[in-house]
Wavefront OBJ file of the C-alpha trace (Angstrom):
o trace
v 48.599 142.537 74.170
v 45.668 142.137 72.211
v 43.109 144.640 70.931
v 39.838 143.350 70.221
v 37.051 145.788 68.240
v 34.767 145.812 65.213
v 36.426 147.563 61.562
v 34.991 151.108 61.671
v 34.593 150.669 57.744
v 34.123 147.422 55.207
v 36.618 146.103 53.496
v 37.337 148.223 50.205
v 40.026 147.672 47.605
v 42.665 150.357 47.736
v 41.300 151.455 51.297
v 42.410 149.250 53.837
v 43.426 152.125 56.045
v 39.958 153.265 56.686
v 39.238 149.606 57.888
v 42.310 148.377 60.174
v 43.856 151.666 60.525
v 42.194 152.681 63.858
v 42.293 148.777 65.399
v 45.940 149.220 64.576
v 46.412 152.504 65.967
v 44.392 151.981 69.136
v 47.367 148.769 69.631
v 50.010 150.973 69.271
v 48.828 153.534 71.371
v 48.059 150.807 74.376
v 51.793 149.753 74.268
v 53.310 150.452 77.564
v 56.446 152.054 75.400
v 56.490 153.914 71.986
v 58.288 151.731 69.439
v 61.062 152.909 67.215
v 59.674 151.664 64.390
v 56.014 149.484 63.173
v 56.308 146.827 61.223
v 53.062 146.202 59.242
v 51.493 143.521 57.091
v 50.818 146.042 54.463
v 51.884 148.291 51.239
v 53.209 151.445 50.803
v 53.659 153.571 47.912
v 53.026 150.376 46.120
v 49.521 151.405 45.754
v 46.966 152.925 43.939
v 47.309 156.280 45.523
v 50.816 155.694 46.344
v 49.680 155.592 49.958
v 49.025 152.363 51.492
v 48.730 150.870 55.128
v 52.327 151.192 56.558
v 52.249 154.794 55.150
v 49.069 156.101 56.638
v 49.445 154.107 60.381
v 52.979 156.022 60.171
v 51.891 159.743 59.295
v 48.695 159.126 61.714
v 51.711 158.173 64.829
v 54.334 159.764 63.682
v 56.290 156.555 63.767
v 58.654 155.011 61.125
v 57.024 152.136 59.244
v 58.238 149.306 57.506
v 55.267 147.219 55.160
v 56.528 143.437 54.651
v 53.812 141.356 52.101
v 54.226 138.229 50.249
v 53.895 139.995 47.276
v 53.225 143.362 45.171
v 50.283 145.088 44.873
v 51.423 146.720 41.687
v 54.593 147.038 41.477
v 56.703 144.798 38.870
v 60.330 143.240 39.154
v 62.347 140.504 38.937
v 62.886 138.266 41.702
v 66.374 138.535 43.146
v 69.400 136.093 43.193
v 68.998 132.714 45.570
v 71.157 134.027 48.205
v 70.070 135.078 51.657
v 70.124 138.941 51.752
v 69.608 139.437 47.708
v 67.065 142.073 47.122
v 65.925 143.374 43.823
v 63.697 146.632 42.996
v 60.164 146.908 42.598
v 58.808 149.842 40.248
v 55.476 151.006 39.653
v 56.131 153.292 36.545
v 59.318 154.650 36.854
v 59.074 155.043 40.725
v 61.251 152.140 43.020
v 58.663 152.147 45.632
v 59.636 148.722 47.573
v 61.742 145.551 46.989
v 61.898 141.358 46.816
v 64.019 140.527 49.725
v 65.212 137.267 49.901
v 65.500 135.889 53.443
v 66.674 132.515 52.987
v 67.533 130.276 50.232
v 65.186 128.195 48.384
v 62.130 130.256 49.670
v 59.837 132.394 47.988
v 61.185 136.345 48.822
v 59.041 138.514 50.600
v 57.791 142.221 49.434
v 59.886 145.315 52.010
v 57.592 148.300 51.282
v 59.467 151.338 52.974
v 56.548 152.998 54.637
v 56.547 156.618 56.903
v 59.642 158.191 57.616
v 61.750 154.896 56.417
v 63.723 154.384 52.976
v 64.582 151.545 51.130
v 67.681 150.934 52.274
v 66.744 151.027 56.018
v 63.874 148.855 55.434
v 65.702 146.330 54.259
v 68.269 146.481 56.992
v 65.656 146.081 59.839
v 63.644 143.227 58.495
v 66.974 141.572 57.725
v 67.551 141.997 61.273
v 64.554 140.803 62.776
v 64.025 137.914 60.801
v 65.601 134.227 62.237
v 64.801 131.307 60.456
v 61.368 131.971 59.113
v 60.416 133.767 55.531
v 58.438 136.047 57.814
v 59.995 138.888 60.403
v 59.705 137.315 63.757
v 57.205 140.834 65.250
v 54.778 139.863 62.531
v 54.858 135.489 62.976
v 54.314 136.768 66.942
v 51.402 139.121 65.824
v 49.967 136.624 63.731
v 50.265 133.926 66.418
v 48.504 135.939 68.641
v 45.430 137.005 66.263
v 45.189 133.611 66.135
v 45.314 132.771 69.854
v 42.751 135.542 70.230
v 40.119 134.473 67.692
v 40.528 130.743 69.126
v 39.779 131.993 72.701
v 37.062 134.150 71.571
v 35.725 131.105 69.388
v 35.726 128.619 72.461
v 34.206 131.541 74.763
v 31.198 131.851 72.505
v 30.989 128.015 72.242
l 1 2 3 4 5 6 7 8 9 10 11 12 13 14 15 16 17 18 19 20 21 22 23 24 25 26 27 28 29 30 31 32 33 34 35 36 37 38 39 40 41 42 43 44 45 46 47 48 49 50 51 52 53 54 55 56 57 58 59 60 61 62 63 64 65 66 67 68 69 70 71 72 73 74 75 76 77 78 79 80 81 82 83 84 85 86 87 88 89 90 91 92 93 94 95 96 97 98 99 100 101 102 103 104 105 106 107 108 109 110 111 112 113 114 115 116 117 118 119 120 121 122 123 124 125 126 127 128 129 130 131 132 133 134 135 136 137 138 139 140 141 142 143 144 145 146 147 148 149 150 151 152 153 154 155 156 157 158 159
């Protein structure tokens, strides 16, 4: 399924919510059955306000969230051990707010941002899980693939 629609609000820094927010919502809502848990191309409490994408589309649902990026928005670390699995924390002052997760060996880790209702540990355990033989979880390489389907077939429709 694909939603199609114009960003309700321009893209600001620190405010992505108030742009894809609603798009994303609308999707979720349209799904013939209410997931167990989102996972989201976006932060967490690694964010200015502490409150980032996978937060707010999870408090607006009231569905668990799970943010997965290719890297921090301001958190620091150190990148974890070469080994499938190996995860080290990410800290914005003092606070752990995500992790590196490494999800295969050789390849660049990915960001786990534990988003509404989720912790760390959890996080962790369900992108582990739904991740084959890419870097990225296998719901967000299908989302992506379709985005990309869509735009195409609204590109050659115009054409």
């Amino acid at each position: 399924m694909v939603i199609t629609g114009a960003a309700p609000a321009p893209y600001v820094p620190g405010l992505l919510a108030l742009r894809d927010g609603p798009l994303l919502e609308a999707a979720v809502l349209r799904l013939p059955a209410r997931p167990d848990v989102l996972l989201a191309n976006a932060t967490g409490r690694d964010h200015p306000r502490r409150a980032g994408l996978a937060l707010h589309l999870g408090a607006r649902l009231d569905i668990p969230t799970i943010g997965v990026t290719t890297q921090p928005l301001l958190a620091l670390g150190e990148w974890p051990l070469d080994e499938r699995g190996a995860t080290s924390v990410l800290r914005v002052d003092d606070d752990v707010v995500a992790c590196w997760l490494r999800l295969r060996r050789g390849v660049r880790p990915v960001v786990v941002h534990p988003g509404w209702r989720t912790d760390l540990e959890t996080a962790v355990a369900v992108v582990t899980a739904v991740t084959r033989d890419a870097r990225t979880p296998e719901p967000i390489r299908q989302a992506r693939r379709a985005a990309r389907e869509a735009r195409a077939a609204a590109t050659t429709a115009v054409a």
